[in-house]
N, C-alpha and C positions, 0 to 999 in steps of 0.2 A: 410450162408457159400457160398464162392462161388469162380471160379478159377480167374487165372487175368484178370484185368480188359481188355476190349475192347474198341476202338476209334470210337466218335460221333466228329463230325463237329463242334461245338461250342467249346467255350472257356470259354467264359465269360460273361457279358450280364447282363439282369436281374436276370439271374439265377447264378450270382456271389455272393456268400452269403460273406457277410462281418460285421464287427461291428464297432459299435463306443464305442469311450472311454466314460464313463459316470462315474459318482463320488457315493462313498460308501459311504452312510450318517451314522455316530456313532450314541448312543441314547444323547450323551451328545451335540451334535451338531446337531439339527432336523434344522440347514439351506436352505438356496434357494441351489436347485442343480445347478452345475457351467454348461457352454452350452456343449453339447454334439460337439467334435471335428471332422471336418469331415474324411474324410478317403476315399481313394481310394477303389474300391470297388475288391475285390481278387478273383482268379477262386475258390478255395477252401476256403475260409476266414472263420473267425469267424463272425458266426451271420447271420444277413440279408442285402437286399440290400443296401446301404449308405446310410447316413444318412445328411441330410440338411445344406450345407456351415457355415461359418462365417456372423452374422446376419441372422442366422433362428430364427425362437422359439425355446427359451432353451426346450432342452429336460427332463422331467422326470427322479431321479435318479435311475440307475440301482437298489441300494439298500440300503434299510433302514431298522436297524436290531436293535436290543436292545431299542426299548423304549415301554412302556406301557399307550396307550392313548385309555382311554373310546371312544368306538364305540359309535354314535347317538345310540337313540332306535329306533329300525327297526321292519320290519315282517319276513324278513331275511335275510341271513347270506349276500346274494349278496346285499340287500338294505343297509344292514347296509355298508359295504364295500364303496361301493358308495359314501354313506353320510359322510364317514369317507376324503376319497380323495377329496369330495366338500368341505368338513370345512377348509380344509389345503392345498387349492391350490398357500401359498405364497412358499410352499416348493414341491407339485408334479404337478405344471404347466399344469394340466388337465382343462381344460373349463367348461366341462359338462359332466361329468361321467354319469349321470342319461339317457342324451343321445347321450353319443359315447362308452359306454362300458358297450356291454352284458353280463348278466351270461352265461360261460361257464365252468361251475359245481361247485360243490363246494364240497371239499375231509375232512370228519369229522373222530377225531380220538381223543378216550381219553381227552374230555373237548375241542380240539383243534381243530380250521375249516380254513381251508384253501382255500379262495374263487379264482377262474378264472372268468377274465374277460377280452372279444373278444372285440379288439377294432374295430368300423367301423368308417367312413368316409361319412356321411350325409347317413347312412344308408348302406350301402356297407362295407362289413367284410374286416378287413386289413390283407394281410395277416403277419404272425408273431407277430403281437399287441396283446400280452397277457401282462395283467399287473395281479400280484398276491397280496392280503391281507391275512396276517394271523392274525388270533383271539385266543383268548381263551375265554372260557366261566364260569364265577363264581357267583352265584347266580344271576342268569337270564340278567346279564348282558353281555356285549362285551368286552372285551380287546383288543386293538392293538398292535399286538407285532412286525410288521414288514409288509414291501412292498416290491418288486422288480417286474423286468419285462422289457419290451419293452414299450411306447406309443410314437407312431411319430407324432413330434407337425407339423412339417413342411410341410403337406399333402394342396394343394390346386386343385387337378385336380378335373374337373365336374367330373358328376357320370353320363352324358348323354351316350348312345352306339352309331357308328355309323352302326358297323355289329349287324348283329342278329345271332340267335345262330346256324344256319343251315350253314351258314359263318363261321361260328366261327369252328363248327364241321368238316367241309371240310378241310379248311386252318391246324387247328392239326394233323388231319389223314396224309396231306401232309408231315407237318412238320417231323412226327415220322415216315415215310415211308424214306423221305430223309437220317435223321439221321441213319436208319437202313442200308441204300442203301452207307451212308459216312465208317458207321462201316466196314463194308464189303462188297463188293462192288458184290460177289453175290447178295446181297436183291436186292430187287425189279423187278428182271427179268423172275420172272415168266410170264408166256404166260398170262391165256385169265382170271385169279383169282384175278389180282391185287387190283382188288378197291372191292373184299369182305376179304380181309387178314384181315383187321382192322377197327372197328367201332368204333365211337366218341358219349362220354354223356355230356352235357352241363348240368354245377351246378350251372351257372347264374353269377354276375359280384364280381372281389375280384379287390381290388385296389393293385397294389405292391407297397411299403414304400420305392420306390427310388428317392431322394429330397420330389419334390413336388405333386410324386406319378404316376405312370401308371396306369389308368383303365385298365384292362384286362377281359375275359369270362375265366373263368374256364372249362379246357375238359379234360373228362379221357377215353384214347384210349386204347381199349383191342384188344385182335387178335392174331394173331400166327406171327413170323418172319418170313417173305418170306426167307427167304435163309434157316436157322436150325431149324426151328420150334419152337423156343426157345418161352416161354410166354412173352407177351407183356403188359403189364399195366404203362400207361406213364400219367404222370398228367403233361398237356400244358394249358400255359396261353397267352392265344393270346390277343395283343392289340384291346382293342374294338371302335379302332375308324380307322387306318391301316390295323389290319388282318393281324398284321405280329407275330409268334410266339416268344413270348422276353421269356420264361423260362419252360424247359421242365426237368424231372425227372422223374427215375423206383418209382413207388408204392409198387413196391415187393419189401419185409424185408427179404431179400436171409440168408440162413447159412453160414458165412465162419462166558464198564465205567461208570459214573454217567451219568444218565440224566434227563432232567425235565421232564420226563414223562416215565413209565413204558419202557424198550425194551423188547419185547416180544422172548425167546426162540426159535429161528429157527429153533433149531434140531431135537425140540419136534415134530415138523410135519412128521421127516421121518420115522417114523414106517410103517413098512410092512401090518398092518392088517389096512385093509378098513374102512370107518365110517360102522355103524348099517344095515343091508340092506340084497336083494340078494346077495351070496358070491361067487364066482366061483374062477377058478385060471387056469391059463396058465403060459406055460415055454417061459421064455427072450430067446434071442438068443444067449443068453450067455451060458445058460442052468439051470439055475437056477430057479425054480418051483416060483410063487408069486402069491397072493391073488388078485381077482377081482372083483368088485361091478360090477355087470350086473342085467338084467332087462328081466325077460319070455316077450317076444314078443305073447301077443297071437293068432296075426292077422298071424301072421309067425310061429308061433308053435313052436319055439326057441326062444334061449338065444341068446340076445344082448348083443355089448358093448358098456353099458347105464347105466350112474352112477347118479343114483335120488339121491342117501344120501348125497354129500358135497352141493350141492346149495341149502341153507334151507330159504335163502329170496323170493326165487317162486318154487311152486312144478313142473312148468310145463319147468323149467332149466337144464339141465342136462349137464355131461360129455358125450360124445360119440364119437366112433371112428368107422370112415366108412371105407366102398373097393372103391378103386378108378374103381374097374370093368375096368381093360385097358382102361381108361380114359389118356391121355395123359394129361402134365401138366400144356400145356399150353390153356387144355380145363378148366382145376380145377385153374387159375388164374384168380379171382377176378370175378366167377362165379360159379354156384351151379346146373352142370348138373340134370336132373329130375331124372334119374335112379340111383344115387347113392344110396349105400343101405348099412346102419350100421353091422359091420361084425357079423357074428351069428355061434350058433354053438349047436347042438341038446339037450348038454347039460350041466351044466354051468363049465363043464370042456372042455376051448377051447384046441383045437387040433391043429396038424401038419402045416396046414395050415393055422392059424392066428400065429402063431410063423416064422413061414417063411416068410410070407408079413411085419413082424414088429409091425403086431395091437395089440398083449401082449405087447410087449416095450412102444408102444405109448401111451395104455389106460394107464396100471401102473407108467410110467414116466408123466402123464397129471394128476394123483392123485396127485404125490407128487409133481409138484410144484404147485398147486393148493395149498394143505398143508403147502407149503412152504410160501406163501402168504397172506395165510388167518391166521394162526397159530404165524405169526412170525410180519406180519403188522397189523393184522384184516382186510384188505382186503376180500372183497367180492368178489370174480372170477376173472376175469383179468380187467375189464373195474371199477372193486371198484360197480359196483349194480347188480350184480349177474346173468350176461349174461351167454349163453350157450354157452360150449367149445368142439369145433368143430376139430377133428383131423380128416384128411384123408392120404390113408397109401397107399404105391404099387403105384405110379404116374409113369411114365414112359417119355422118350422122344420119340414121334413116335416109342411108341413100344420097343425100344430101353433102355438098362439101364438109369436111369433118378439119376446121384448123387449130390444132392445137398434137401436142405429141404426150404421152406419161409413162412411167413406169407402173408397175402394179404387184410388185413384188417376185415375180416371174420371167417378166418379159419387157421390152420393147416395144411401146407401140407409134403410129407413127400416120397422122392423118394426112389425107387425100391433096388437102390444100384445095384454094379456090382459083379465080380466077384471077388473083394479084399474089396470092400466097403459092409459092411452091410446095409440094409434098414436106411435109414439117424433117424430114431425113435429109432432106437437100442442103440445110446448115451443119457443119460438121458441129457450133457449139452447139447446138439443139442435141444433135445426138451425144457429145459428149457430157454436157447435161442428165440426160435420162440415164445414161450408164452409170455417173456419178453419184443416182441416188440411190444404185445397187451396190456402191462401194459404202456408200452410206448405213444402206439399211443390216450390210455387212459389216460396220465396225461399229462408231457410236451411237447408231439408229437413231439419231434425233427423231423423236414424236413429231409427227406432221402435222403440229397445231403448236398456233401462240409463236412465243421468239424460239422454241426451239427446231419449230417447223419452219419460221424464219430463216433458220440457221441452216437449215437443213437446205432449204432453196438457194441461198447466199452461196454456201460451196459450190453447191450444183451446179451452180453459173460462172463461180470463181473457175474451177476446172473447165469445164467446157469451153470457158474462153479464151482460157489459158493457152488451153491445145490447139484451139483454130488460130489464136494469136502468134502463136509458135509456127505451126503450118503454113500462113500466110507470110512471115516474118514483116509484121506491122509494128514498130517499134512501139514501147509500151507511152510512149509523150506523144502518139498518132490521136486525137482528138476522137477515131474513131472505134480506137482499141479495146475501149469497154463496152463498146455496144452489142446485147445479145442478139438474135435471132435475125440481122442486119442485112443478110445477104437472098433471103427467104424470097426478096419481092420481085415480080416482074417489071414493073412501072416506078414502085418509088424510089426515091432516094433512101441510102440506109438509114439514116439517122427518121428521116419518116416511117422507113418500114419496122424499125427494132422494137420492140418487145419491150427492154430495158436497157436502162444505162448505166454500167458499174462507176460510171464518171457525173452520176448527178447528183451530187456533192449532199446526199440527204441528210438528215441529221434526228437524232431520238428528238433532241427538243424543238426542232422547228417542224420535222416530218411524221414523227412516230403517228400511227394512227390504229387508236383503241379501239378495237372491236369487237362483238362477240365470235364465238366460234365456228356461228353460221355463216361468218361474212369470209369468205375466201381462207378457211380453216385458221381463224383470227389472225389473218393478217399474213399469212404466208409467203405473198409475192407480194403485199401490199408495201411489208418493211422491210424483207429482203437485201433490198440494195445498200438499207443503214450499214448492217454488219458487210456484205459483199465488198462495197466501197472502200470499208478500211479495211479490205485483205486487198484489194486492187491498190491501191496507194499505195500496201506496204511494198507488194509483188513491183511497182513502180520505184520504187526509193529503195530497195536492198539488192532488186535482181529476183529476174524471173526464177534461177535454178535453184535459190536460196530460197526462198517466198514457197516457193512451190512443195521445197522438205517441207520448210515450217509448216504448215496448213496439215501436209498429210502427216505430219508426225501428232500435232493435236487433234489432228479428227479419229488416227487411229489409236494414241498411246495417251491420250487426255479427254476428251469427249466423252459423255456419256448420256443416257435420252434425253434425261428431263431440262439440260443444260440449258439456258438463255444467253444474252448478250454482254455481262459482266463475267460469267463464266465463261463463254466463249473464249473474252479478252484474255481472262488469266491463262485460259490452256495454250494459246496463240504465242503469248510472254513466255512461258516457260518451255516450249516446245522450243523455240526462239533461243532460250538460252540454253537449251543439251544441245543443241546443234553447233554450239560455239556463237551463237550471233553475239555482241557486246559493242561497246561502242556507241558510233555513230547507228550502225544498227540495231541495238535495242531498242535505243530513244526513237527511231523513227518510227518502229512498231508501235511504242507506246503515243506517239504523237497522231500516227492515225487514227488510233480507238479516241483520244481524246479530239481530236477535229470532227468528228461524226457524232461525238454527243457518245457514247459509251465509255463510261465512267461510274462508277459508284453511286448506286442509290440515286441515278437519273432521273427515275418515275416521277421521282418527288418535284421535280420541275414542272409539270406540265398542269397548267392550270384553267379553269373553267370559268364561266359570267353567269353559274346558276347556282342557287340555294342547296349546301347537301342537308339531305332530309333523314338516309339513311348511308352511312357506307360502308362497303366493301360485304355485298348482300349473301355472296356465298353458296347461288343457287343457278340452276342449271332449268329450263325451257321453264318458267313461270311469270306470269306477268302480271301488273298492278289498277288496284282499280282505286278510285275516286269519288267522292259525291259529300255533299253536307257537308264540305269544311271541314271531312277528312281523306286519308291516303291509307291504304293497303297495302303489306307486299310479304312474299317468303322470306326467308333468311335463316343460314343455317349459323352455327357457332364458327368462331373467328378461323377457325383451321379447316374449318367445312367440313368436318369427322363423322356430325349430326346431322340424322336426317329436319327435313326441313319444315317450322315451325311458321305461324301466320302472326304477325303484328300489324298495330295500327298506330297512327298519329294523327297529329291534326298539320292541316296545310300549310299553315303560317310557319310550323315546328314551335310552335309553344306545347308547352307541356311534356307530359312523359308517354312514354312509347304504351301499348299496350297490348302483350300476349294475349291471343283468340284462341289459341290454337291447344291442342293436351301435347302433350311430350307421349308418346305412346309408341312408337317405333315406325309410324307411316310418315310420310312424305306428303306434306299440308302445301298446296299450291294454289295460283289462278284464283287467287283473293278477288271479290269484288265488295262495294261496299255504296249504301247510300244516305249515308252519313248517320244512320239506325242501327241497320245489322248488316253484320258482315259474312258473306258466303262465300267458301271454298271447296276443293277437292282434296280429300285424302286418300291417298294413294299406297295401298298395300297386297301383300300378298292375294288376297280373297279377290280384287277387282278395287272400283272405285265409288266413293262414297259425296255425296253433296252436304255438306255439316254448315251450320248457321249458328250465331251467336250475336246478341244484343251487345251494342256496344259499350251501354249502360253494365253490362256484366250480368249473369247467368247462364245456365245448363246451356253446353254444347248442343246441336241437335244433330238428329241423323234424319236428312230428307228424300234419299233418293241412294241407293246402291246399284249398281249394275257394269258390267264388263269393262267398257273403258268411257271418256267422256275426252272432248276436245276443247278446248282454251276457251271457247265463249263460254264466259259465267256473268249474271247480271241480277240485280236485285231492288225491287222500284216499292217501297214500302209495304205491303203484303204478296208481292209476285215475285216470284227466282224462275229465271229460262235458262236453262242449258244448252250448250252442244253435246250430244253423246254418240259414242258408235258402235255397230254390231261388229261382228268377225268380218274380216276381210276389209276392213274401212269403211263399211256401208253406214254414211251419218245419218242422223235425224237430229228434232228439236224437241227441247222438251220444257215444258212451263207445269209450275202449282202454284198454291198456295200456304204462305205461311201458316196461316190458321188450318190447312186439312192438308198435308203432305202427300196423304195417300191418294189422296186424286188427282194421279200427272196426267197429263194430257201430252200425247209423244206424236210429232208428223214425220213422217219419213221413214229412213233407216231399213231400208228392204232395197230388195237387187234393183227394183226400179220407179224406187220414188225414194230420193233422198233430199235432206235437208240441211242447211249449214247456216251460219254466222247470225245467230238469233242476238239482239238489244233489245232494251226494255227500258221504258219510262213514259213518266205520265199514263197509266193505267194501258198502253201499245205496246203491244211486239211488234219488232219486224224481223221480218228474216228470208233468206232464198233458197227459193222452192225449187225443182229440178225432177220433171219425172216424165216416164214413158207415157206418151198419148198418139193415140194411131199410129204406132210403130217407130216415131219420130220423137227424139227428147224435147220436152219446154222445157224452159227456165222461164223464173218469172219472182220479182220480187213482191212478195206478200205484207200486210201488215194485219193482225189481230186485235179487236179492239179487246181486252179481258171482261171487263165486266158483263159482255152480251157475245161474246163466242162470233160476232161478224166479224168475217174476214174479207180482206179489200184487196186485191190486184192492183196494187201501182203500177207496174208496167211488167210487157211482158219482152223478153229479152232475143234481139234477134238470134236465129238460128246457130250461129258457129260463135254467140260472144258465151263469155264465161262469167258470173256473178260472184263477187267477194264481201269481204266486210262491212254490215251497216254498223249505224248511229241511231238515237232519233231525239229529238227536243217536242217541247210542247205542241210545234207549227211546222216541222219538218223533219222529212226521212231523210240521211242522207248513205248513199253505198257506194262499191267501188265494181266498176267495170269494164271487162277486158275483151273488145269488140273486133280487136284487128289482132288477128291471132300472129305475135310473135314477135312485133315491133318495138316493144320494149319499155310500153308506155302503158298508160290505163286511164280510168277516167274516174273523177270524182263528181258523183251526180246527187242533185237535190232533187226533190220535189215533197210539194205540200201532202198531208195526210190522208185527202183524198186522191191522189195523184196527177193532181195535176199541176200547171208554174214546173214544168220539170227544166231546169236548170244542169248545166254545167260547168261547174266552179274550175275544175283543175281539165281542160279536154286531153284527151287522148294522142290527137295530130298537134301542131304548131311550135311555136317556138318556146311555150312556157310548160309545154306535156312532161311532166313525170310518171315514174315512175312507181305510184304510191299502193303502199301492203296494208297499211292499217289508218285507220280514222273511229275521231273518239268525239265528240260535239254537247258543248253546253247552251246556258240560256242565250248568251253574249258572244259565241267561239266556233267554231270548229276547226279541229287539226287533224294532219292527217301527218302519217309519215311517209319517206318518201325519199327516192334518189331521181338526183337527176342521171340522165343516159349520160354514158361517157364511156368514149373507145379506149383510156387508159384507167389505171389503177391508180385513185387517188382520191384526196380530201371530197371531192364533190361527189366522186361516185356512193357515197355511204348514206344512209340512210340519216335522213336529216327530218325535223319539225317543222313543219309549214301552217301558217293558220292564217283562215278567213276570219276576218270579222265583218257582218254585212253592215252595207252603207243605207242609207234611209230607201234608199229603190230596192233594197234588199237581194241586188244583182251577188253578191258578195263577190266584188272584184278588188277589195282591199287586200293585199294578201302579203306575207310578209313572213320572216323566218325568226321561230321563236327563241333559237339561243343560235349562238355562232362557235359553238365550242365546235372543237376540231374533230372528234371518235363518232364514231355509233350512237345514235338514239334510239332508243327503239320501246316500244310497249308505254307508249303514251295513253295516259288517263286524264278526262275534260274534268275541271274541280273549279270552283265559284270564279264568274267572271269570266275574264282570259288566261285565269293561273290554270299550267296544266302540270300535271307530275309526272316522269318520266326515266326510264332507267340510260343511264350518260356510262361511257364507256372510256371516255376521252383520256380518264389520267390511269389508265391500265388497272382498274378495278371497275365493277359493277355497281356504282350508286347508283342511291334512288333519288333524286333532284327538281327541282321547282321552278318556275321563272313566273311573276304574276301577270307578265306582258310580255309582248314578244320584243327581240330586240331589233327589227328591222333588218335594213339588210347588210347581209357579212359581204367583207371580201373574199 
């Protein structure tokens, strides 16, 4: 669960998950599969990175269902598998299964085996290349009754590294420090802690499956958010041979009929009385008294909550549920403080105090979908071989109410709740929920980003609701049946208190909402409910017992990571039909994916009211600049294989594109241009480089080298100002000259005087200032005139506000300020060159305050980007274009919204006039797009 989504820097990149068309083999057609189509790669797409041009290696088909072909004889279930995809490589295009595809487990059930296999790449794991075999087994033989999956034939990169992993750890940490510092523009400015907020693990090398494959190091960054304290767990893959981050994601799993083979009764699990064992009992918060398996601590001389009797495949497994002992949450993500201590209570009737934290909720709700699981799958605990299930209760934020619950691949967690919000454990689907995405991250691990993190959420909620819905027996046509998190509230009504609604009829083409990755792990809860919805319909229209195989049978014997919303459908259909479903129930499966808009090649609907300039840009945290009647931006090649290259155009889109950049193996970003020459960062192994080029055409330059540099880059006819940083994120500013490079002039960038978000034009910097004086930090927005080295104090910044992003034109500064720490809003302030007319265009407090990250201003313009506040996940919460144009009082209260497209805006560039240029998210790719005026205002 979790509120709406927030803005990261990137768009799109490697971390644009997308899919290819691949062909459904019938059993009566066991054909060669037809070549995989390629496809542009989408911020939020189905699936994984692109997939290999016209003339790659045919790819392997999606799926092959209904036929029955004797398995070799093996030793096991994975050899056999193997051997089976070796004998018949005229139809699954695999080379050598034996050595590019690992076991990665294999799920038995009722005569039935369902093998995983990891593909790698001379040894190195792909990521997403799961390809799956299903068997049956009848007198000591193998059946094949079907394939599906991912294998990318088209992979040729070396496996050699050029970073090692100590580079590799540093460059992440940077990476997810940026992107924290893009979201909000408080991070990162803490004083003398910055470089211990966040530490980096290296899991050694994963190849990403775009074309002909990126080597990258795998790193997972933990830490607290320098601004809100917020838990940090981010899995970054940096190129391992540039050191540039091409794909970053949260790890935390946040809360927002006949068949061929037995269906096991789900409902039979929810009985109140515990398996065989010690019995206690504690009251819900609801108030209702329930039974509890616990465990005499004798070392403690109390009763735990520790449940030996459901995990009978090891004695030494158990259920338990800890105290977070005012642990904050973002100590309890994807870490196991020493001092945690399972809740206890003198005697095995818990008290007051475990009802009030939520640990009765949480142990008795981690019973029953335990129950639910095992009882209704045969499942073994959540991982399917009888792992121990870890709930922790009372998490807090700094002390603070902490509402929301996650998994984190280990555990449970399960916050404090406020003053309207119960302990997030108090809902049985919350907690069936978070368990679910341990069942998850145990069979098809959907990637927690784009439609497959989507997908990922959709179950999680599908399950969880399931089971509360069963629990409660609310028939599935109860208006209230779909609502998640519903029962959490003290005060509201459910439908006001819920989270989400499996019943709000969303749809890809009226709802879908493109994001980049920063924005709530592209759209994770945002789209959610599209796919959720039509597994709740179908669970509505076939039967809970039925609905409920189908879902697990595709999540564990079809699913596999990189999967999206059209594959989702197909594993759902075919699960549907080895279950026996047909009929009336087929059709009604398939009727649901087709009422919510999932259906084939859907993207293709969704359309825009601005100019595309470039599309489908294929790059990951870079952003675009503007000036003179042209546009700037990265982009890598159609599959995104290549690191990433600088082009230009002109605004109108006349003319041809024009390459700035050398093809050299660095990662060319953070274009800026003023309509002269155009400056960027190239980013490689060695650190970072400032490189300039005439647009007119000639020699590359090299202006500036040093460790790392941050997204401000600007360029005002002989002046380039940078953002750069020292180790540990200590920023400064740095300005030269074209004609003498070697004389930069650098402010900041030390433990106690740093500097950030430098502009430039008409012969001025401005930029904010930040440093220790008498013991106490300033802030203070500065501006530099270049020609005479005076520098002017515009204003200086009260005490607790925070300084972000300026602008400046001929006659005005303008920046962004963040004065009322936490509210949710910020302020867009003007003032004239000497500072004074200080204006505020967008304020902080009232009824029109946004929430605005960045601002970009011309002669005629300024725009900022910008979300309005909103306590749900939706269209308005995202980060939209807003532009002043001032009136002859030059109040500029004209203000007005420059496109009305539905997705993400974001990395707005001011270019002649009121034309601004900007990367649009809306139709699940990363263009780059235009409007020459704003279009007023949207509904």
């Amino acid at each position: 669960m979790a509120g709406p989504g927030t803005r990261l820097n990137g768009i799109s990149g490697a971390a644009a998950l997308v899919g290819a068309a691949a062909l459904v083999v019938s059993a009566a057609a066991a054909a060669p599969a037809a070549p995989a189509t390629a496809t542009s790669r989408a911020t939020t797409g189905e699936g994984g990175p692109a997939t290999p041009g016209p003339g790659a290696d045919p790819a392997p088909p999606a799926l092959v269902d209904g036929i029955r072909e004797q398995a070799p004889k093996a030793r096991t279930a994975a050899d056999a598998a193997r051997a089976h995809l070796a004998a018949r490589k005229d139809r699954y295009r695999i080379a050598d299964p034996e050595r590019d595809l690992r076991p990665a487990g294999t799920l038995a059930s009722g005569g039935r085996e369902t093998v995983r296999l990891q593909q790698t790449h001379h040894g190195v794991p792909v990521l997403g290349g799961q390809y799956l075999v299903r068997m049956e087994r009848h007198d000591g033989r193998r059946i094949v009754t079907g394939t599906s999956g991912r294998y990318f034939t088209g992979l040729r990169t070396g496996t050699t590294a050029a970073i090692d992993d100590t580079l590799a750890v540093e460059r992440a940490v940077d990476a997810v420090r940026r992107d924290l510092a893009a979201r909000d523009f408080t991070a990162g400015q803490d004083d003398a802690d910055a470089d211990t907020a966040l530490t980096g693990t290296a899991h050694g090398l994963v190849v990403l499956p775009n074309g002909t494959g990126v080597l990258t190091r795998h790193i997972t960054v933990r830490g607290t958010g320098p601004a809100g304290g917020e838990p940090v767990l981010r899995e970054v893959y940096i190129d391992a041979r540039a050191g540039y981050p091409v794909l970053q994601y949260s790890g935390i799993r946040t809360f927002a009929a006949p068949a061929t083979a037995p269906v096991h009764p789900a409902r039979a699990a929810l009985a109140d009385d515990p398996a065989p064992g010690t019995t206690g009992s504690g009251v819900r918060l609801d108030g209702t008294t329930v039974p509890l398996a616990v465990t005499h601590d004798d070392a403690r001389d109390a009763y735990v909550l520790r449940d030996r009797t459901r995990i009978q495949s090891d004695p030494d497994h158990v259920l338990a549920t800890w105290d977070a002992g005012g642990h904050w949450a973002s100590d309890l993500s994807g870490a196991w403080p020493d001092d945690l201590r399972e809740v206890a209570s003198p005697t095995p009737e818990f008290g007051t105090e475990a009802t009030r934290s939520g640990a009765v909720d949480a142990h008795w709700a981690a019973g029953r979908v335990f129950d639910y699981y095992r009882s209704g799958f045969g499942r073994d605990s959540l991982d399917g071989h009888g792992m121990t299930v870890n709930s922790v209760v009372g998490a807090t934020d700094y002390g603070q109410p902490y509402v929301n619950a996650f998994w984190d691949g280990q555990k449970m967690v399960y916050g404090s709740g406020d003053e309207e919000y119960r302990p997030l454990s108090a809902a049985l689907d919350v907690v069936g929920h978070e368990m679910t995405h341990a069942v998850v991250s145990a069979s098809a691990d959907l990637v927690y980003a784009g439609q497959s993190g989507a997908m990922n959420e959709a179950i999680a909620d599908y399950f969880g609701n399931a089971i509360e819905t069963d629990a409660r027996r609310l028939p599935m046509d109860d208006p209230d049946s779909g609502l998640v998190g519903e029962t959490l509230c003290r005060t509201k009504d459910p439908r006001g208190c819920a989270f989400r609604d499996l019943n709000d009829g969303r749809t890809t083409a009226g709802s879908f909402l493109g994001v980049g990755f920063g924005t709530d792990n592209g759209g994770v809860h945002m789209n959610s409910t599209i796919f959720a919805g039509a597994l709740w319909d179908i669970r509505e229209e076939i039967g809970p017992r039925l609905a409920d195989a189908v879902v697990y049978k595709a999540l564990t014997e079809y699913l596999t990571p990189l999967d999206g919303f059209t594959r989702g459908r197909d594993a759902v259909l075919a699960a549907a039909k080895q279950l026996g479903a047909g009929g009336r129930a087929l059709t009604a499966v398939r009727k649901a994916f087709t009422a919510h808009g999932i259906v084939p090649h859907w993207e293709k609907a969704l359309g825009i009211d601005s100019d595309v300039l470039l599309s489908g840009v294929n790059t990951y945290d870079s952003r675009l600049g503007a000036g003179g009647g042209w546009w700037t931006a990265a982009r890598s090649n159609e599959s995104g294989s290549e690191p990433y290259s600088v082009w230009a155009g002109r605004t109108d889109g006349k003319g041809q594109l024009k390459l700035m950049s050398p093809n050299d193996g660095r990662y060319h970003v953070n274009p800026a241009t003023d309509g002269k020459t155009v400056v960027w960062q190239a980013h490689g192994p060695a650190g970072v480089d400032i490189l300039a080029r005439p647009l007119a055409g000639g020699p590359v330059r090299t202006l500036w080298h040093g460790r790392g540099a941050g997204t401000a880059l600007g360029v005002d006819g002989d002046t380039v100002t940078f953002a750069y940083y020292n180790h540990g994120g200590r920023a400064g500013v740095a300005y030269l000259s074209l004609k003498d490079p070697a004389n930069v002039v650098t402010i900041g960038g030390g433990t106690y005087h740093r500097a950030t978000f430098p502009a430039v034009g008409h012969g001025r910097i401005v930029y904010q200032d930040r440093q220790r004086v008498r013991a106490a930090y300033e802030s203070t927005t500065r501006l530099i005139d270049v020609a005479t080295g005076e520098e002017t104090v515009l204003q200086k910044a009260e005490p607790d506000a925070t300084l972000g992003p300026t602008a400046i034109t001929a006659d005005h500064v303008y920046w962004l300020l963040d004065a009322i720490d936490q509210n949710g809003t910020t302020t867009l302030r003007r003032a004239a060159l000497d500072g004074s007319a200080v204006t505020d265009l967008s304020p902080e407090t009232g009824p029109d305050a946004l929430n605005v990250s960045e601002v970009t201003a011309g002669a005629d313009a300024v725009t900022m980007v910008a979300r309005t506040p909103a306590a749900e996940i939706s269209h308005a919460a995202l980060s939209k274009l807003w532009q002043f144009t001032p009136d002859h009082k030059g109040d500029g209260t004209r203000r007005a919204r420059v496109s009305c497209n539905r997705g993400e805006q974001l990395s707005a560039a001011a270019a002649d006039g009121t034309r601004v240029v900007w990367l649009d998210a809306t139709t699940g790719t990363a263009d780059v797009v235009t409007r020459a005026r704003p279009s007023g205002t949207c509904a």
